[in-house]
C-alpha positions as CSV (number, residue, x, y, z in Angstrom):
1,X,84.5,127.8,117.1
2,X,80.8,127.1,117.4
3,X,79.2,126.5,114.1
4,X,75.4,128.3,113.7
5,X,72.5,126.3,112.7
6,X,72.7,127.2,109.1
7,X,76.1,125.7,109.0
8,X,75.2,122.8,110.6
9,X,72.9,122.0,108.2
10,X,74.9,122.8,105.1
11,X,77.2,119.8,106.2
12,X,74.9,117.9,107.1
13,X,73.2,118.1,103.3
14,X,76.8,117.6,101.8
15,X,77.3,114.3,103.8
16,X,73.9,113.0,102.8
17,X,74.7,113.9,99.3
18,X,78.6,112.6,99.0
19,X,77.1,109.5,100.4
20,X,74.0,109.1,98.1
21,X,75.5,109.6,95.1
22,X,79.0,107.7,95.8
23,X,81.5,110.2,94.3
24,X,85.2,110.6,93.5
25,X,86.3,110.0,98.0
26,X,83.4,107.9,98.6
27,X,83.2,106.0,95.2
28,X,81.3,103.0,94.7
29,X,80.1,102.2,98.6
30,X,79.7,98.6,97.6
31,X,83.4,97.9,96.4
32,X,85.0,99.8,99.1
33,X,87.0,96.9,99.6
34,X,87.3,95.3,96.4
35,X,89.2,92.2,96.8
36,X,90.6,90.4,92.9
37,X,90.5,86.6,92.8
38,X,91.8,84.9,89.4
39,X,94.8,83.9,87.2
40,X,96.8,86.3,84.6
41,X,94.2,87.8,83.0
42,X,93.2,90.1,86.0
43,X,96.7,90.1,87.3
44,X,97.6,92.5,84.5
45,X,100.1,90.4,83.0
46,X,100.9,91.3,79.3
47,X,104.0,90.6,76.5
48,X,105.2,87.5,78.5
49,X,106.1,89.5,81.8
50,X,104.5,90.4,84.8
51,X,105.9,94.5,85.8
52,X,104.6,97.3,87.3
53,X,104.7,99.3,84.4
54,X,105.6,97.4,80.9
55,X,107.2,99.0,78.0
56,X,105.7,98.4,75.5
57,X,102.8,97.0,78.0
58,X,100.8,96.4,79.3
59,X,101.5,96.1,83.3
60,X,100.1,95.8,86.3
61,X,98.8,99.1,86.6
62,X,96.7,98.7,83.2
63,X,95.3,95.6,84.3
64,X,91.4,95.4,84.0
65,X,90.5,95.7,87.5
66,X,93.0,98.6,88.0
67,X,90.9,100.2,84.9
68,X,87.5,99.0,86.9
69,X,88.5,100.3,90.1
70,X,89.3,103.6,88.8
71,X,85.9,104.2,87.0
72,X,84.5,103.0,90.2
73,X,86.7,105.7,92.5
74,X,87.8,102.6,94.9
75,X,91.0,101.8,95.6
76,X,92.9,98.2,95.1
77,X,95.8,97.7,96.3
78,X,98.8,95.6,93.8
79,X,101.6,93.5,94.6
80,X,103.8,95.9,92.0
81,X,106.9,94.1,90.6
82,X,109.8,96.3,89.6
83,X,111.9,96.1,86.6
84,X,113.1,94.1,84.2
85,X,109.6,92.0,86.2
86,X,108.8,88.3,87.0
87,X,109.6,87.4,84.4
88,X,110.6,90.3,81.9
89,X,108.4,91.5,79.3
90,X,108.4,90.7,75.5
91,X,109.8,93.5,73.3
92,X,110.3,94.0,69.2
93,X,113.8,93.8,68.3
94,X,113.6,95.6,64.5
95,X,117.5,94.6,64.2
96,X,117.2,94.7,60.3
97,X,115.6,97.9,60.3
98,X,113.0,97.1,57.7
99,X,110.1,98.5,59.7
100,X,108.7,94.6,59.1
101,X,107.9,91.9,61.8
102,X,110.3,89.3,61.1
103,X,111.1,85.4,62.8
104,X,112.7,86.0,65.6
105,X,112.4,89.9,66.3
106,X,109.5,89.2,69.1
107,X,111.5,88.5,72.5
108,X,112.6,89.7,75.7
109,X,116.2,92.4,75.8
110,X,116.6,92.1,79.5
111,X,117.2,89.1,81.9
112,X,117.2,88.7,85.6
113,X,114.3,89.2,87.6
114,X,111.9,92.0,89.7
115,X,110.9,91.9,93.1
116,X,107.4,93.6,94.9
117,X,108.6,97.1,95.2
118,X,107.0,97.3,98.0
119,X,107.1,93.9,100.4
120,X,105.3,95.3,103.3
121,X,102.0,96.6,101.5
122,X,99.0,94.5,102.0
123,X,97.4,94.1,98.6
124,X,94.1,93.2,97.2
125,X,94.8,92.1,93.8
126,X,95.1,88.6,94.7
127,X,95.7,87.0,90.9
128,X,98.4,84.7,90.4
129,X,99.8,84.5,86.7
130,X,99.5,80.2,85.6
131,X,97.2,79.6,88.7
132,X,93.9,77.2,87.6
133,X,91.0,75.6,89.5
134,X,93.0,73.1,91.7
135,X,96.2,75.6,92.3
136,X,94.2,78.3,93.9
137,X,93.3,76.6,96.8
138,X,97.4,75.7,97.1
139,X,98.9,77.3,100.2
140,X,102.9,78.9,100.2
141,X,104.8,79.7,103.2
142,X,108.2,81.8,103.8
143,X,109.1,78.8,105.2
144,X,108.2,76.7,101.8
145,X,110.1,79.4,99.8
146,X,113.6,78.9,102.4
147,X,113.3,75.3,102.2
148,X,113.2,75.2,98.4
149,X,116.4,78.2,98.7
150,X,118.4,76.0,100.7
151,X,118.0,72.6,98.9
152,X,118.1,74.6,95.6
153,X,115.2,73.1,94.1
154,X,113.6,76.3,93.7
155,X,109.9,76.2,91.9
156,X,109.0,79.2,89.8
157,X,105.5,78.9,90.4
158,X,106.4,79.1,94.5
159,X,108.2,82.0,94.1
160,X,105.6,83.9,92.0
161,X,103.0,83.2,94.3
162,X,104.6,83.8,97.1
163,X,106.0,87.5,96.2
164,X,102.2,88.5,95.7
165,X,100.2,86.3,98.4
166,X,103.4,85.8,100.6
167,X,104.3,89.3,101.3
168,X,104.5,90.3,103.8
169,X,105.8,88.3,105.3
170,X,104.0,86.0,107.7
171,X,104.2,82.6,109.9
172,X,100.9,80.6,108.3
173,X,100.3,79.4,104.7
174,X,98.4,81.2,102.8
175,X,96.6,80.5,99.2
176,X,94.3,82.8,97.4
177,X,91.1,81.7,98.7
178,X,92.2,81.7,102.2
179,X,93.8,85.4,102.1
180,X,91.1,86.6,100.1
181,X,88.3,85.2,103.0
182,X,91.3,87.4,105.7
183,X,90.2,90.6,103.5
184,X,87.1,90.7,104.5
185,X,85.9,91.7,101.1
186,X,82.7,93.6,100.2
187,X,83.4,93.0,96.9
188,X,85.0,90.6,94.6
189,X,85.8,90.3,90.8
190,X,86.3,86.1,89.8
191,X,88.1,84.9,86.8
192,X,89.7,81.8,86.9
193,X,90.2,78.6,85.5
194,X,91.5,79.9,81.9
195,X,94.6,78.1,82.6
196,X,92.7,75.0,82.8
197,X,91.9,75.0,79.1
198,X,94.8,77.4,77.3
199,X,97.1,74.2,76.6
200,X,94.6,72.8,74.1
201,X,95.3,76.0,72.2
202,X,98.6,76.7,72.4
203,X,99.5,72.9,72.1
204,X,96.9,72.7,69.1
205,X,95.5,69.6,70.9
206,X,92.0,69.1,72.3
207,X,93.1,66.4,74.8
208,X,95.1,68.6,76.4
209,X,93.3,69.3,79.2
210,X,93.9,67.6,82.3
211,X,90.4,68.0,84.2
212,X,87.4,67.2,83.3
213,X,83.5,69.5,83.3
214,X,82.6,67.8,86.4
215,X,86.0,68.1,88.1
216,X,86.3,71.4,87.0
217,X,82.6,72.2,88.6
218,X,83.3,70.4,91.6
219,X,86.5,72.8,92.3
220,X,84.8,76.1,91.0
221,X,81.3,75.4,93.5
222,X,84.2,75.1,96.4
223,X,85.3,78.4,95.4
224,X,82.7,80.2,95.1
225,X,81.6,79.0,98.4
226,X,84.4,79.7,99.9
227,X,84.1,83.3,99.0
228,X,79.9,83.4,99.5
229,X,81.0,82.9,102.9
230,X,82.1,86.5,103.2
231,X,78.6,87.8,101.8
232,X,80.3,90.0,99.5
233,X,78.7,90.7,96.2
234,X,80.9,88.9,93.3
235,X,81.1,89.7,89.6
236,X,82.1,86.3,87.9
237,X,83.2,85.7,84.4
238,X,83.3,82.1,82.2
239,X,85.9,81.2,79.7
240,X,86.5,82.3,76.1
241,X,87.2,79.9,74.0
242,X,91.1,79.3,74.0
243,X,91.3,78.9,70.0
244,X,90.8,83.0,69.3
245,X,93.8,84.1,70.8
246,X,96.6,85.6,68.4
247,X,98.8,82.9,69.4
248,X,97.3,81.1,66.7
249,X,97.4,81.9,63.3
250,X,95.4,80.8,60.1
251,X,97.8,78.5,57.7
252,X,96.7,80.5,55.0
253,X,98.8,79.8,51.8
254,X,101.7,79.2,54.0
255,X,100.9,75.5,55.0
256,X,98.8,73.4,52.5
257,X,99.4,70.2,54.0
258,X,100.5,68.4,57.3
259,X,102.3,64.8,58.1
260,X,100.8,62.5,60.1
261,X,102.6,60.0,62.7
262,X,102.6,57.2,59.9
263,X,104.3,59.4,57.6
264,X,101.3,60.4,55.2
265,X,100.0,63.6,54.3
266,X,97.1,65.2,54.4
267,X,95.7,68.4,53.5
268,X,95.3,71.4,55.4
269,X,92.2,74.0,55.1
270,X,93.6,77.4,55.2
271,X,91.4,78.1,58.3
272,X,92.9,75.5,60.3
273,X,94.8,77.4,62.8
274,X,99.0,77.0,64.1
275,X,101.0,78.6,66.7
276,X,102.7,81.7,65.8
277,X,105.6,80.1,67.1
278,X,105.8,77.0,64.9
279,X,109.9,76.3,64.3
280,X,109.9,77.0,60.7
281,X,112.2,74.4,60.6
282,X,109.1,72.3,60.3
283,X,107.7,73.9,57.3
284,X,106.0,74.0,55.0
285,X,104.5,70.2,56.2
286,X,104.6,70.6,59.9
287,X,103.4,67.8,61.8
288,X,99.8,67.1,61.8
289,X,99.9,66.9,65.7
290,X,100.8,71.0,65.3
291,X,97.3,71.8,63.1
292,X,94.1,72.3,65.0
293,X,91.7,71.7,62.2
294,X,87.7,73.1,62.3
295,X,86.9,69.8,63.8
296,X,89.0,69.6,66.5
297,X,88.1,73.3,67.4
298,X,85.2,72.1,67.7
299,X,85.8,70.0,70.0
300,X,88.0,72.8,71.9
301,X,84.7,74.9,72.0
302,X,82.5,72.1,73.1
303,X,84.9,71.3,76.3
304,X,84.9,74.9,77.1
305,X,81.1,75.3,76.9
306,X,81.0,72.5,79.4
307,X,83.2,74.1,81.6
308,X,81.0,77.1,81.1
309,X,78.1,75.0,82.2
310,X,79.6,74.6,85.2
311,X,80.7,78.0,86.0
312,X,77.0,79.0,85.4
313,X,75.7,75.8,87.7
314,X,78.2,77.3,90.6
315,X,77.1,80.7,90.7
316,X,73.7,79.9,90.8
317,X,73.8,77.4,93.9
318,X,76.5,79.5,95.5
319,X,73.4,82.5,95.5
320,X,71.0,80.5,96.8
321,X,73.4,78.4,99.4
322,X,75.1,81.4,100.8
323,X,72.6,84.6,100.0
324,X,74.9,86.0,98.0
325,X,74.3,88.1,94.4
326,X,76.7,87.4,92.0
327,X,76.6,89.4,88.4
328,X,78.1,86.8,85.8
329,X,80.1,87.7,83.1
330,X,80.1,86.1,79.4
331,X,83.4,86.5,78.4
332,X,83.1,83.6,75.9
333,X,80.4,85.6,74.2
334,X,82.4,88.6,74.1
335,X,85.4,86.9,72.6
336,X,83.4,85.7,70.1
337,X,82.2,88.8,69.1
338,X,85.5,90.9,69.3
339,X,87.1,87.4,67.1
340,X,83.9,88.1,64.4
341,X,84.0,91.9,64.1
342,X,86.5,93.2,66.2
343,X,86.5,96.8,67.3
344,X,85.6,100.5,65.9
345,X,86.6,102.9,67.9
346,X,85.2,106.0,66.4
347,X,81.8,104.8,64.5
348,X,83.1,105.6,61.1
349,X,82.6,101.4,59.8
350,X,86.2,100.9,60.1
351,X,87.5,98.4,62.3
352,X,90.3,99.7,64.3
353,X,91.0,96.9,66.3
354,X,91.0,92.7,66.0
355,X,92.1,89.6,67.6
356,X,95.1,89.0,64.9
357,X,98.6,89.7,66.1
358,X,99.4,93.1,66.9
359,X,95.7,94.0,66.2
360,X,95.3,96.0,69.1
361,X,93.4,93.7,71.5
362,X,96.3,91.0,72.3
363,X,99.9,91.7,73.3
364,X,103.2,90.6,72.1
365,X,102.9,87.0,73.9
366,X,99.6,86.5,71.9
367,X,97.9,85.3,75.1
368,X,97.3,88.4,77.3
369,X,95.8,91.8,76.5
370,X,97.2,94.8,75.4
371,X,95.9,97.8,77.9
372,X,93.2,98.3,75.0
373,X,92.4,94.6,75.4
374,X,92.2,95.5,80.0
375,X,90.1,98.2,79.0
376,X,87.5,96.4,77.0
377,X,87.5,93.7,79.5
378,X,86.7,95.9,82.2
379,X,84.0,97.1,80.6
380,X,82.3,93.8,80.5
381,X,82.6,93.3,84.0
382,X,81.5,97.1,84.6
383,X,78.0,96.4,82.0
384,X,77.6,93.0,84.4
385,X,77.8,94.9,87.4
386,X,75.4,97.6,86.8
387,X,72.7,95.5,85.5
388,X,73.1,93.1,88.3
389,X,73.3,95.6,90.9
390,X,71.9,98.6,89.9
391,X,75.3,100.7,89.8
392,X,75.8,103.2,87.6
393,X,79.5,103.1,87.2
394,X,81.3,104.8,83.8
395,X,82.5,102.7,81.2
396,X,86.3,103.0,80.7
397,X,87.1,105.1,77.2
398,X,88.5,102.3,75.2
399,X,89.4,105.1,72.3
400,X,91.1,107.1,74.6
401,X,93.5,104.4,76.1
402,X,94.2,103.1,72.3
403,X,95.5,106.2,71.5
404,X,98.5,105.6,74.5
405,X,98.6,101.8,73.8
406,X,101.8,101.8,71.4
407,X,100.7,98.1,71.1
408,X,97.0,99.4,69.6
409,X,98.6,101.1,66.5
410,X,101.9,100.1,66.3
411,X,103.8,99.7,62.8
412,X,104.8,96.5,62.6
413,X,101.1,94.9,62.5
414,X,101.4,92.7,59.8
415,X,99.3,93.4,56.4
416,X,98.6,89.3,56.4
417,X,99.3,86.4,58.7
418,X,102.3,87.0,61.3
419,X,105.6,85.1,60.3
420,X,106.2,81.9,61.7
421,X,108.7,82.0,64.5
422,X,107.9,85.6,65.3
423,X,109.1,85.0,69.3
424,X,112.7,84.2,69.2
425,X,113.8,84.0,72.8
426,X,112.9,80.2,73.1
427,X,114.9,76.8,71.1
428,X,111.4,75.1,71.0
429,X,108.0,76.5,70.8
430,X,107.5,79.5,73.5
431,X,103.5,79.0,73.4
432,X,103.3,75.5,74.4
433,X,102.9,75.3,77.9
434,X,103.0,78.6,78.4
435,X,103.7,79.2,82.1
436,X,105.4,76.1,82.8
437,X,108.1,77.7,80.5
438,X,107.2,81.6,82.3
439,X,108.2,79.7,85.7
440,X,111.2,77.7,83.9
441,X,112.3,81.5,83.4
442,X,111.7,83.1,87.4
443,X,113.8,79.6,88.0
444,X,116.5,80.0,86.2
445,X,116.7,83.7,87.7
446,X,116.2,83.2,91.3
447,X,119.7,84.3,92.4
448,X,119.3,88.2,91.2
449,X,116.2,87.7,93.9
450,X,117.4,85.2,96.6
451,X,119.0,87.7,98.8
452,X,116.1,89.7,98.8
453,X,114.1,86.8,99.6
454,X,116.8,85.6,102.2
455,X,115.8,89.7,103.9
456,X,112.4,87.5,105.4
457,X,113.9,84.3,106.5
């Protein structure tokens, strides 16, 4: 069929104008390969488990770049883990039935492990749940993961990366950085190095950090140079400061006073801050090792800040080096502000949501965000990107996905402080060292997925 001139022309316009004004099957013609670099929070882990879809949530598929690349109509790819996950998700066990969040009632009903339920897609969610500034540049192999199968000395932190960089299945090594250069990105979200500074909060200790600034710099220029290589366009967020998650709790009235390692006591301000997981065994005078007193988060938000410093050193050499525009994003600023006045979702004066437990914005682990939490994330990174680069993409409606976010209203948010010992699937404190313990767990599972894994050996 011969098309007349008029015709012609008509398609012609609508071409021009689908590719002028990037909609819904063209989207955002900048990301049309948007390729995720980072660690947990971009992997949409939530509750202690990594899963496709988490009851009571958040998973994969309400992670904040799934919610940015949606509002951008671009498609990314995810290593999707199937049920119970890797590792299973935290749930609340109301076993006394007292519509009340007691000790112990926060913890996971199912054991065992996920796999990717789909082993041949290539993805482009690249973020690996624990990694930090030094791991990310770690390579794994099928042939890493059979050696460590056959000897038995399986890692969990192998296994994890290598169901979502390892798959599928290939000859070389691959890392994060390296598979992300493969993708040939045009363009790239960055958010890493938050596992570098979590321990001093959920180990209530400021030395807990085991890099310093200008380690931590020296690491984050090579990655951003790493990726400046592919001239993609990056959006790149710092670190909040590790001390507002709802791990922590204020000791309120419950803890007046600590014990040091001579034996004395001292007092405790009811600001000073404890895990949620504190073995009330140690109350009411827990060891002063387990406060983190207003000094000493301090101290926490001073080492951040100099982390921070770096991050904001890297992206501007890494523009200039490689000729490269990179949009940064202040999530320690926006922390701040969601930790000072939290969140109202309608504009009636109300806040709807905070950072306490079960105040809409973390989830059940007290680490992670809820999918309310992903949402408002996203939308940092969506204000970044259109200021930086002129886009005009739609925020995501953070009321709307509150009101399907059983973890944004749910009815065991405590009036006060949340109980000591609320997560009761661990003997010692679950928080400390968070994902050494997460990877304890995919080890201690690996036979419900070794056959699997066997399938590519």
């Amino acid at each position: 069929m011969v098309l007349r001139m008029r015709d012609r022309a008509l398609i012609a316009v609508a071409i021009i104008g689908l590719i002028a004004t990037g909609d819904a099957f063209a989207g955002v013609v900048r990301m049309r390969r948007l390729v995720v670099v980072g660690d947990s929070l971009l992997a949409g882990f939530g509750s202690g488990g990594f899963v496709a879809a988490g009851r009571p949530g958040p998973g994969q598929v309400d992670g904040a770049a799934v919610f940015l690349a949606r509002r951008a109509h671009v498609r990314l790819p995810l290593p999707l883990m199937t049920r119970p996950g890797v590792p299973p998700e935290l749930t609340i066990v109301d076993e006394n039935r007292n519509e009340k969040l007691d000790r112990g009632e926060v913890r996971r009903q199912q054991s065992g492990l996920g796999f990717r339920a789909d082993p041949g897609r290539k993805v482009r969610n690249l973020c690996v749940p624990g990694e930090d500034s030094a791991s990310v540049f770690e390579k794994i192999s099928a042939g890493d993961i059979a050696s460590e199968l056959v000897t038995g000395n399986v890692k969990g932190r192998d296994v994890l990366k290598f169901l979502i960089l390892g798959l599928p299945a290939r000859g070389d090594a691959v890392s994060q950085v390296s598979r992300a250069r493969e993708l040939r990105p045009t363009f790239l979200l960055v958010w890493l190095g938050n596992n570098d500074v979590l321990d001093m909060a959920t180990s209530t200790d400021p030395g807990a950090v085991t890099v310093t600034a200008g380690e931590f710099g020296a690491r984050f220029r090579q990655l951003l140079a790493a990726l400046g290589d592919t001239r993609a366009g990056m959006a790149v967020a710092n670190l909040p400061d590790p001390t507002g998650v709802a791990a922590l709790r204020r000791a309120a009235a419950a803890v007046t006073s600590c014990r040091t390692a001579a034996g004395a006591t001292r007092p405790v301000a009811p600001d000073d801050l404890l895990s949620i997981d504190l073995d009330p065994a140690q109350l009411p005078i827990p060891p002063c090792t387990r406060v983190l007193d207003a000094g000493e988060r301090a101290q926490v938000r001073t080492r951040v800040s100099a982390f921070n410093a770096e991050i904001a050193a890297a992206i501007a050499e890494t523009e200039q080096a490689h000729g490269v525009t990179i949009a940064p994003v202040d999530m320690f600023a926006i922390f701040d502000r969601l930790e000072a006045s939290g969140v109202d979702l309608n504009g009636d004066g109300v806040q709807d949501l905070d950072t306490h437990y079960l105040g809409g914005i973390f989830s059940l682990d007290g680490i992670h965000p809820t999918r309310t939490g992903n949402a408002l994330i996203a939308n940092a990174f969506i204000d970044a990107i259109n200021a930086r680069f002129g886009e005009s993409i739609p925020h995501v409606d953070v009321g709307r996905v509150a009101t399907r976010d059983p973890l944004a209203h749910s009815r065991f948010r405590p009036t006060g402080e949340v109980p000591f010992g609320v997560i009761g699937d661990s003997e010692n404190d679950d928080l400390e060292s968070f994902f050494t313990k997460e990877f304890t767990r995919i080890e201690d599972g690996v036979g419900d997925i070794r056959d699997r894994l066997d399938n590519f050996f």
